[in-house]
C-alpha positions in Angstrom: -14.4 8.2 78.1 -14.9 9.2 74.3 -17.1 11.6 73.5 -18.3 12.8 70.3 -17.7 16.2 69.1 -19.8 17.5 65.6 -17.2 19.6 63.6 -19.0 21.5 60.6 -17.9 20.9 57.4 -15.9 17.3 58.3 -17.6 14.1 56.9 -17.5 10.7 59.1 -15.0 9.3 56.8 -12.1 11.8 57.4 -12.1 11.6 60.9 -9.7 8.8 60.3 -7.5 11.6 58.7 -8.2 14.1 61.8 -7.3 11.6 64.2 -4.1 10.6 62.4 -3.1 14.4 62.3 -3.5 14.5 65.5 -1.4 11.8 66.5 1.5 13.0 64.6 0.8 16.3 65.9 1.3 15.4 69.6 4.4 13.0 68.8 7.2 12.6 71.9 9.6 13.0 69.1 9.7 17.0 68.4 10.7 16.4 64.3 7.3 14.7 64.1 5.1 17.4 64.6 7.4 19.5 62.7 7.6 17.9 60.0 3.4 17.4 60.1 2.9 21.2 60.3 5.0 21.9 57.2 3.0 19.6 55.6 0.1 21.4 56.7 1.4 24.9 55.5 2.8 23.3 51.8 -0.6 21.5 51.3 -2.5 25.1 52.6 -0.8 27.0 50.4 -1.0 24.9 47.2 -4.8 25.0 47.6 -5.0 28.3 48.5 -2.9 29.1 44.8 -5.0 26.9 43.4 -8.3 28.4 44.2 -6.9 31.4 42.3 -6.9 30.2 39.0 
């Protein structure tokens, strides 16, 4: 059953995104998700230097 669930802030065209991070997020294999929350941290802190300047 799929429900719809309004985040703020997230258009309709990046729930493709959302739903691919989650998929990689809740791999079997445990380097999967590992590897997806690194990327998460790198990209997070790149735009959080980035809003500095």
């Amino acid at each position: 059953m799929a429900q719809n669930v309004p985040v703020i802030g997230l258009h309709p065209d990046e729930l493709q995104w959302i739903r691919m991070l989650v998929a990689l997020l809740r791999h079997p294999d445990p380097t999967i998700p590992e590897l997806a929350r690194q990327a998460l941290v790198y990209l997070s802190r790149g735009t959080s230097q980035a809003a500095t300047y």
